[in-house]
N, C-alpha and C positions, 0 to 999 in steps of 0.2 A: 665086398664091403660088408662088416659086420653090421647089425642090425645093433640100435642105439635100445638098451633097455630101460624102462621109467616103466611109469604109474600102468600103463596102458598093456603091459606086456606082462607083468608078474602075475603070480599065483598067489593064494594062500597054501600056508606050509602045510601038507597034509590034504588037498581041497582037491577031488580029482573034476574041479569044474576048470573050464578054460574061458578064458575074458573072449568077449563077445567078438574081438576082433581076431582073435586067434581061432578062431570058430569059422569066420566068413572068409578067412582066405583062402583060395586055390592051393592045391599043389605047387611047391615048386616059389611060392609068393612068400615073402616077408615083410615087418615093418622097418623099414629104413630111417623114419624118421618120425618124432611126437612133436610134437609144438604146444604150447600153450601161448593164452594173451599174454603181453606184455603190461604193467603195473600199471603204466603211463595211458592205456585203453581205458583205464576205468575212470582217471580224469572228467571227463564229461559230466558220467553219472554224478560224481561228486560236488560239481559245481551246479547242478541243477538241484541236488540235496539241501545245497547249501542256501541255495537262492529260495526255493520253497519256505523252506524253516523262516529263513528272514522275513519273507513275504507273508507269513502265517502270524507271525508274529506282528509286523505293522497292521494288517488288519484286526488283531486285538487292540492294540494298542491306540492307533489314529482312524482316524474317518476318513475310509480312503473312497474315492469316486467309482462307479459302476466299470468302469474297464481293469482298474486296479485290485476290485475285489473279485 
């Protein structure tokens, strides 16, 4: 099975440094596969962003009680 190349496997053109993972392999080892997160992971962070800002914002705005602020 050839080895899938992305971000994690190139060089720079000219660069005789080799990416850190191509450094720690064995003899004989290869990278088969990269992964990154998927778009929908970061969902969360976004809705807590969102809810912050709102919540920043009511506390300028209204008088909110001691658990709310």
């Amino acid at each position: 099975m050839q080895a899938r190349t992305g971000p994690v496997g190139t060089r720079a053109a000219g660069s005789d440094d080799m990416s850190y993972i191509q450094r720690v392999l064995q003899p004989g080892e290869q990278v088969r596969h990269v992964a990154s997160i998927h778009w929908i992971g970061y969902w969360s962070g976004v809705v807590v962003a969102i809810l912050a800002v709102i919540a920043c914002w009511l506390s300028e705005t209204m008088y909110l009680t001691g658990f709310w602020r």
